[in-house]
C-alpha positions as CSV (number, residue, x, y, z in Angstrom):
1,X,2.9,53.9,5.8
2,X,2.8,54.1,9.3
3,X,5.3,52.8,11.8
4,X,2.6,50.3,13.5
5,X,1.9,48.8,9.6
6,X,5.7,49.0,9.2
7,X,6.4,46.8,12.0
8,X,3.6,44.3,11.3
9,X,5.0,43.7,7.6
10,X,8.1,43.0,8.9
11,X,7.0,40.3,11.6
12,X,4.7,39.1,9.1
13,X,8.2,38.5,6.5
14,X,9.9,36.8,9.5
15,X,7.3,34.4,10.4
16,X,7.1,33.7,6.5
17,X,10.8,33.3,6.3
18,X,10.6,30.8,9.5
19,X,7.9,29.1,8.4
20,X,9.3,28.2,4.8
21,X,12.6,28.2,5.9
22,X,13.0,31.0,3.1
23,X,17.0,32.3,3.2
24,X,18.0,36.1,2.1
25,X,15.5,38.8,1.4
26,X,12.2,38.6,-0.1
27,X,11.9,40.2,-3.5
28,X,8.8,39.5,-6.3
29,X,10.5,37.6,-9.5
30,X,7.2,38.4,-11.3
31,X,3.5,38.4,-11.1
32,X,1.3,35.7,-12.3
33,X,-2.6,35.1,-12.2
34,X,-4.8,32.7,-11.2
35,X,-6.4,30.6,-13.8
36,X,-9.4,32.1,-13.9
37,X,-11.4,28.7,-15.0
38,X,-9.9,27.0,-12.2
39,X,-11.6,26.1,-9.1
40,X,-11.3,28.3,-5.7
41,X,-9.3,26.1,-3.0
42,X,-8.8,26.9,0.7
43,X,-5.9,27.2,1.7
44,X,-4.1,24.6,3.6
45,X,-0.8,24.8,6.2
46,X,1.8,25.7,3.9
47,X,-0.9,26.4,0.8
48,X,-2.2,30.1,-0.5
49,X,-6.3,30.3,-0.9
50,X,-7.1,30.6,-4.2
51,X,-9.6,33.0,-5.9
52,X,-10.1,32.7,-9.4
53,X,-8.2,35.8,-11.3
54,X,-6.3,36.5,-8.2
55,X,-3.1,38.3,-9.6
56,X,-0.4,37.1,-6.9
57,X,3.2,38.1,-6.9
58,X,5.7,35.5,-7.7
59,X,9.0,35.1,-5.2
60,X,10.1,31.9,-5.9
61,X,10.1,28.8,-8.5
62,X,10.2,26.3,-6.0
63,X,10.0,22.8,-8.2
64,X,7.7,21.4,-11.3
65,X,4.8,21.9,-9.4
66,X,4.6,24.5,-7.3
67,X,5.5,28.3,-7.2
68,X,6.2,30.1,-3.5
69,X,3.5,32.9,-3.7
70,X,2.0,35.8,-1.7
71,X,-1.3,37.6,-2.1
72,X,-2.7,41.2,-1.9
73,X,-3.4,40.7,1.6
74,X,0.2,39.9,2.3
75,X,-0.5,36.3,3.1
76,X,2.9,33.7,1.8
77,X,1.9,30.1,0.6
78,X,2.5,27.3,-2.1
79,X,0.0,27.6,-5.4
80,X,0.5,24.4,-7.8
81,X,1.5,25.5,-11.6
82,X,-1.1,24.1,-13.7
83,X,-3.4,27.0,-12.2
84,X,-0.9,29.9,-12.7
85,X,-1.2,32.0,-15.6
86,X,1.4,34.6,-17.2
87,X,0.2,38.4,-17.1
């Protein structure tokens, strides 16, 4: 990875960790998919787009109905439960 990539992730992560007030570092708990009969959603200000199948890694269990997720293009966001599937 280059140095310019490097640098980018990291400002990405501390915008993230601003933005959702997110404490401590940022590690995957799992990886979970996106229902893949559920319907494709936009995302919203603190909400991840959804694509159907979209595997997204996991960082945290927020409450009942949401999960704290990011996606292959390294963007952070909230995806409600009841679309998440276990790999």
């Amino acid at each position: 990875m280059t140095l310019k990539a490097c640098k980018k992730e990291e400002k990405m992560d501390r915008e993230f960790q601003k933005k959702f007030k997110f404490e401590g570092s940022i590690s995957v708990l799992t990886q979970m998919m996106v229902d893949p009969a559920a319907t494709e959603k936009r995302g919203g200000a603190k909400n991840l787009p959804l694509r159907r199948g979209e595997i997204l890694d996991v960082i945290q269990f927020t409450n009942q109905e949401q999960i704290l997720c990011r996606n292959s293009q390294r963007k952070y966001g909230y995806v409600p439960r009841a679309v998440m599937l276990p790999l």
